[in-house]
TORLUM-173884 format. One record per atom (N, C-alpha, C): x, y, z; residue in three letters. Coordinates in steps of 0.02 Angstrom, whole numbers, plus 50000, padded with zeros to 5 digits. Example, Ala and Ser with C-alpha at 12.3 -4.5 7.8 and 13.67 -1.06 7.14 Angstrom:
% TORLUM-173884
506604971650390ALA 506154977550390ALA 506604983550390ALA 506424988850354SER 506844994750357SER 506455000250394SER 
END
This chain:
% TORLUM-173884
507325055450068UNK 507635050350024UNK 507725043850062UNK 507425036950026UNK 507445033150067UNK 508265029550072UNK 508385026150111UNK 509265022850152UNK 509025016850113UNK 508635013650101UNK 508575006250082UNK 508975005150013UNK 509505003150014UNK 509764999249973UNK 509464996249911UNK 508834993549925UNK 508564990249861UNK 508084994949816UNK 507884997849864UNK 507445004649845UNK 507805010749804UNK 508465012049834UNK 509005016849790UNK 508915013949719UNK 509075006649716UNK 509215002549656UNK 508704998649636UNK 508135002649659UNK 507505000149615UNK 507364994149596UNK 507574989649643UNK 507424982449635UNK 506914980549719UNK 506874973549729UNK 506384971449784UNK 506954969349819UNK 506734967449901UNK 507124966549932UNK 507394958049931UNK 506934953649908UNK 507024945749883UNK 507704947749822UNK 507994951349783UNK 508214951549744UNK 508734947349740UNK 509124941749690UNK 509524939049698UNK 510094944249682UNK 510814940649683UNK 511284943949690UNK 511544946849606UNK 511214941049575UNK 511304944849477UNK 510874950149469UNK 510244949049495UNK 509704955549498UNK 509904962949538UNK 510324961349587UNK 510744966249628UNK 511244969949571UNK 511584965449542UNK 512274967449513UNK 511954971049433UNK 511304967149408UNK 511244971449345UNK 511034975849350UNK 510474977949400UNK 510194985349416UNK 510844990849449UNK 511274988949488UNK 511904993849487UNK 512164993449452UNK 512294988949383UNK 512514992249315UNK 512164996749275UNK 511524995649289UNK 511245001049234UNK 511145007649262UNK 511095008849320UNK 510985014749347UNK 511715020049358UNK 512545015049359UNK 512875016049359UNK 513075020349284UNK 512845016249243UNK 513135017849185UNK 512565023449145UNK 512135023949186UNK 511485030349173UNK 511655038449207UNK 512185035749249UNK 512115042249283UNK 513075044549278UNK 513455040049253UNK 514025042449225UNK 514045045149145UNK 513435044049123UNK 513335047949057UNK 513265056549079UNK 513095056249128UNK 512985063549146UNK 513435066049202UNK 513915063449224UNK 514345066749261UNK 514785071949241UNK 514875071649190UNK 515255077149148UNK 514645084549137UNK 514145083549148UNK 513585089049129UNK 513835097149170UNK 513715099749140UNK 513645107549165UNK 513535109049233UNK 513425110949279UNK 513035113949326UNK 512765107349360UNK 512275109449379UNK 511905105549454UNK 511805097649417UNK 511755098249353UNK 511565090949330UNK 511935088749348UNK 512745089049335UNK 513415084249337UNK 513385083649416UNK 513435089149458UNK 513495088049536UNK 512905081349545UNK 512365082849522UNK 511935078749561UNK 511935068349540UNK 512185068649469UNK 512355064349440UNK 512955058149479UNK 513445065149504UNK 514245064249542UNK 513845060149607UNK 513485063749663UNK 513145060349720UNK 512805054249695UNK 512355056149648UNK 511905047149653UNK 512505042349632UNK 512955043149594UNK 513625037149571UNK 513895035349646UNK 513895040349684UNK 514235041049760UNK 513545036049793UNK 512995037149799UNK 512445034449829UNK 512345025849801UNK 512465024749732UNK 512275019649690UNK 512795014949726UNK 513425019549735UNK 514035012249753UNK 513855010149823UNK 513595014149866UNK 513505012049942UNK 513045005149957UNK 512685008649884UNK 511695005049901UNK 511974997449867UNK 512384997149816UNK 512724990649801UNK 512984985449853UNK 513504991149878UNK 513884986749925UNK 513544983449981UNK 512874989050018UNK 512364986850062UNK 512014979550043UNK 511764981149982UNK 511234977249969UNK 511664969549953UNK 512044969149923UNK 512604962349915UNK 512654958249988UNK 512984963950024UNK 513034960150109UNK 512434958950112UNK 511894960150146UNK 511164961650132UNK 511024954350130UNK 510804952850061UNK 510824943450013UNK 511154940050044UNK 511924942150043UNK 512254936950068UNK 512104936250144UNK 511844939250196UNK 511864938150262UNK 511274934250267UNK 510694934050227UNK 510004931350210UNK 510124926250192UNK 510734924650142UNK 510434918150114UNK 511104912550172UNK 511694916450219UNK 511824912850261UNK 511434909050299UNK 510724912250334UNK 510434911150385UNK 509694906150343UNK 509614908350279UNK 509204903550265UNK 509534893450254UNK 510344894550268UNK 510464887750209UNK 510754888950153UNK 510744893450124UNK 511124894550067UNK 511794896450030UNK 512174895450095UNK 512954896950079UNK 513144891550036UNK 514084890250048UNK 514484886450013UNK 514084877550039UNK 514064877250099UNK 513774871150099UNK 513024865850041UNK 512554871750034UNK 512164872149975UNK 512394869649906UNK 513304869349894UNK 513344866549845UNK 513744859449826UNK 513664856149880UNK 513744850249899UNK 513624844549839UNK 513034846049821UNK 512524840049777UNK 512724842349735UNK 512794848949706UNK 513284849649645UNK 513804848549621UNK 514274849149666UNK 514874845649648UNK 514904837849636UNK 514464835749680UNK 514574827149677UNK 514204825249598UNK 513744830849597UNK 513204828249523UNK 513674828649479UNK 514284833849491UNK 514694835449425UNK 515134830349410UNK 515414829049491UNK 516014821349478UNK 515614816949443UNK 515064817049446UNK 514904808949426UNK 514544809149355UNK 514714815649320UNK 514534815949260UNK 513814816049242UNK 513404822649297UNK 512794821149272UNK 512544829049289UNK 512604832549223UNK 512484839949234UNK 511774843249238UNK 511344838049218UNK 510584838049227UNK 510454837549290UNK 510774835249350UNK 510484834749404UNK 510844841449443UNK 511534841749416UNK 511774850149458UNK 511404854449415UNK 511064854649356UNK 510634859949347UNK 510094860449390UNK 509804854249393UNK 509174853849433UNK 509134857749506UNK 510074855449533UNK 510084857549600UNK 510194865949607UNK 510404869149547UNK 510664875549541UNK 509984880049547UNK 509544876749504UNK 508934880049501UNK 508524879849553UNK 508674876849602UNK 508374875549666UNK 508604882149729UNK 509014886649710UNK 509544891149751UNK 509314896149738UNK 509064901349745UNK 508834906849749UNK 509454912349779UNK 509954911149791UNK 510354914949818UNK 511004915449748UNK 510874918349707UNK 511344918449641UNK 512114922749651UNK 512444919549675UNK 512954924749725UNK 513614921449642UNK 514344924149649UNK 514694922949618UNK 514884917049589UNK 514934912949675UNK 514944905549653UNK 514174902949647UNK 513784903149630UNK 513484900649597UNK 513344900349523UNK 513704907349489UNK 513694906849404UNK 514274903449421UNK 514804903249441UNK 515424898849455UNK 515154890449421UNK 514834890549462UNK 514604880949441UNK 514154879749402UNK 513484886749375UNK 513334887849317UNK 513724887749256UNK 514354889049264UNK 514774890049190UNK 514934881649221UNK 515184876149253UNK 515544871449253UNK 514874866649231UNK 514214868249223UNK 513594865149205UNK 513854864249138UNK 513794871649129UNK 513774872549017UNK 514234870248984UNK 514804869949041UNK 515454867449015UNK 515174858849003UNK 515074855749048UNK 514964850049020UNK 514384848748974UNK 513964852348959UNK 513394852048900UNK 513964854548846UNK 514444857048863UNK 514814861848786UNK 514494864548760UNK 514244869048791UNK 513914876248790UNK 514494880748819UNK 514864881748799UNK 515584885448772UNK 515344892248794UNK 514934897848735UNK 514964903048753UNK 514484904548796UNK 514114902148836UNK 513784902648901UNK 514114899348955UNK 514604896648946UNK 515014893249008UNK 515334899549007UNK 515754902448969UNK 516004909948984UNK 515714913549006UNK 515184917548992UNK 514674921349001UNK 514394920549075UNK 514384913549107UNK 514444912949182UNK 514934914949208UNK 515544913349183UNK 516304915449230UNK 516254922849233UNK 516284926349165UNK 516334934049179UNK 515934936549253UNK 515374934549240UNK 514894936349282UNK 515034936549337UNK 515164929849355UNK 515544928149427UNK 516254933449445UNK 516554932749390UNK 517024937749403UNK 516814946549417UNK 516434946149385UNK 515774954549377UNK 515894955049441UNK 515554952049505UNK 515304949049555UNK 515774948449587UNK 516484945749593UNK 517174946449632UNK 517584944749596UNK 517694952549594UNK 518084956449542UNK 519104951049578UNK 519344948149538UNK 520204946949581UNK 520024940049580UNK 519614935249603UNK 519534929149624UNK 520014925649567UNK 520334922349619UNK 521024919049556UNK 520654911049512UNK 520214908349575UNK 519964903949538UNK 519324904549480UNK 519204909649506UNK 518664912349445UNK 519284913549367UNK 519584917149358UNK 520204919149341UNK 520624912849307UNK 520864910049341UNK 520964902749303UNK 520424900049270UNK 520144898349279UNK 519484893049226UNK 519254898249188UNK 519044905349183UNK 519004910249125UNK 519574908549063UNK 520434906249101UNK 520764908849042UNK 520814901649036UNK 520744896249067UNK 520934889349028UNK 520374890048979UNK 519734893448997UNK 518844891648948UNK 519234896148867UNK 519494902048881UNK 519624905248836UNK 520104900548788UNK 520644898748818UNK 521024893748787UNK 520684889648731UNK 520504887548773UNK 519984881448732UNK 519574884148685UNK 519364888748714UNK 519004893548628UNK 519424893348572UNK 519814898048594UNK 520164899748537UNK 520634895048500UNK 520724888748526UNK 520834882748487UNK 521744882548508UNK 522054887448592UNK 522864886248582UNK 522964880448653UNK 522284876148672UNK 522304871248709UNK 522114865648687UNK 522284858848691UNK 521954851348662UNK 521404851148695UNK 521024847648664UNK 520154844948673UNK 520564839548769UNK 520054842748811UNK 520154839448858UNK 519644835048869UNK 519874828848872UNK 519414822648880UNK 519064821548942UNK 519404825649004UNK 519144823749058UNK 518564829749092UNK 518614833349034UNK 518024837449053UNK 518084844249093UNK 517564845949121UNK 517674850749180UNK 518164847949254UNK 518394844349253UNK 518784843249317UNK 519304842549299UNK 519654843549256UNK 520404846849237UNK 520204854149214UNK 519804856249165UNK 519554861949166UNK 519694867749218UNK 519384865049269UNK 519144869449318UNK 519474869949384UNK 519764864949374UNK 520504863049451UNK 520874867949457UNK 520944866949527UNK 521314874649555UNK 521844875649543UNK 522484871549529UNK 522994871849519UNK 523444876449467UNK 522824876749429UNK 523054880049358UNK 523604878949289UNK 523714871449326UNK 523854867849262UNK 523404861949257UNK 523224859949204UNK 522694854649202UNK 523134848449165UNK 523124843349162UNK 523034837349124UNK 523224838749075UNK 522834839349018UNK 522824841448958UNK 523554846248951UNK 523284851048976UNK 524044858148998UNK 524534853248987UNK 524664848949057UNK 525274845549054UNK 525704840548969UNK 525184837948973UNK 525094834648913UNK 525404836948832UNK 524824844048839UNK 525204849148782UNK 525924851148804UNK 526164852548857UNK 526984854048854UNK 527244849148849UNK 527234844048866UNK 527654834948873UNK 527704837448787UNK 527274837048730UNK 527254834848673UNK 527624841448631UNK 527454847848672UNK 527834852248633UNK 528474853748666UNK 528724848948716UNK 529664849248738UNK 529794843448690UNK 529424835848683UNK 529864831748661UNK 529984834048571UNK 529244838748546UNK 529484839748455UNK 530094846148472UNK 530124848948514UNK 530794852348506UNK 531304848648512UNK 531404844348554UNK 532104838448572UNK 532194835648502UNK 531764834848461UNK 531574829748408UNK 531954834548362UNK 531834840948356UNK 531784846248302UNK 532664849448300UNK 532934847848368UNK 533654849948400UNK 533984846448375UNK 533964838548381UNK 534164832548367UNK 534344833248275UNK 533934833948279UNK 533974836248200UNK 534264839948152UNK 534404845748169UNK 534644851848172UNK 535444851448166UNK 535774845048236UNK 536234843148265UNK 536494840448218UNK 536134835948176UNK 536204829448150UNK 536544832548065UNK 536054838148055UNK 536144839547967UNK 537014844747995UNK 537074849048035UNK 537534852548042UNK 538174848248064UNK 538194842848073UNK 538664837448070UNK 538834836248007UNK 538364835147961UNK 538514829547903UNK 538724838547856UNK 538674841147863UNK 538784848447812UNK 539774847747847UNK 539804848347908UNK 540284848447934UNK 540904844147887UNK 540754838147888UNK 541104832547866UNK 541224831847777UNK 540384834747746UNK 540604834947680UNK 541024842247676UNK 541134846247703UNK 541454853047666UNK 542404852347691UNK 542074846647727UNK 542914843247763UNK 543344838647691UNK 542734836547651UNK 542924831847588UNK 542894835547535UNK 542634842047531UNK 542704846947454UNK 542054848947455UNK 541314848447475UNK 540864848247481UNK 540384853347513UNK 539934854547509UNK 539424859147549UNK 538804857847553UNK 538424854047604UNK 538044853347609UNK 537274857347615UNK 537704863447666UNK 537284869247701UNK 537634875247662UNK 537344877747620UNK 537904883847578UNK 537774887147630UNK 537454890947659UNK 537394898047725UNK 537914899747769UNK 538184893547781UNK 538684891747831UNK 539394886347823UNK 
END
């Protein structure tokens, strides 16, 4: 039985790191259909799930130690970020497609591409991924749930794009913005409240009832 990592997982050894991660999903999820089986099937099913996670974890370090020594780490995404500040997602596409090393953060800045095309459910569809890929990452994790936000319509249209979006902080602009406006309609709404339970006060003081409830 061969030790090679890419060979367990039936991919080539060039494989990028999404090509890594979908072939140990499918083989994962091929051979936990049968772990429950009878006899020698389930045992043997139990080892390759045991074999499949090793040849994963190998083959990930693997890419990533390859595409260190080729050039292709965090430094590699340099021109992307600057293409993104300056509002020009055609050229960090250009530069994305130029990377052969498809590691987490790279669907990372794939989803902050689509985000600015507003390509919405493929800007998600990158984050998961990335998250697929490192599994906890808080900043992956933040910009999933601000993107979701924004889906589902319980965040304002942010004007400034992916760089409140996607900022580490985990409150954005916008964020801020929406609480400023939903503390001052409560102050507004209190004020109010204050105002009618006064004047009920004063007429039931003259024979009157303003507020029958109370």
């Amino acid at each position: 039985m061969s030790s090679n990592p890419f060979v367990i997982l039936g991919i080539s050894n060039d494989a990028s790191q999404s090509e890594i991660y979908d072939a140990y999903v499918e083989k994962r999820n091929y051979y936990k259909e049968h772990i429950f089986d009878e006899g020698e099937n389930g045992a043997e099913a139990a080892r390759k799930l045991e074999q499949i996670e090793q040849a994963y974890k190998q083959a990930m370090e693997m890419s990533h130690e390859k595409a260190t020594v080729e050039g292709e780490g965090e430094s590699s995404f340099e021109g992307i970020k600057a293409a993104i500040r300056d509002k020009n997602p055609e050229l960090a596409q250009s530069e994305l497609d130029k990377i052969s090393y498809r590691s987490a953060e790279w669907h990372y800045y794939q989803s902050i591409v689509f985000y600015e095309k507003n390509w919405l459910n493929d800007s998600k569809k990158q984050l998961e991924i990335a998250l697929q890929m490192d599994a906890g990452n808080p900043k992956y994790m933040r910009a999933l749930d601000n993107l979701k936000k924004k889906m589902d319509g319980s965040r304002p249209y942010d004007k400034e794009g992916s760089q409140n979006m996607y900022q580490n902080n985990g409150t954005t602009t916008s964020d801020r913005s929406y609480s400023q406006n939903t503390a001052s309609a409560t102050d507004g709404c209190c004020a109010a409240c204050q105002a009618l339970w006064c004047a009920d006060c004063c007429c039931e003081c003259m024979g009157g009832d303003l507020i029958r409830c109370c």
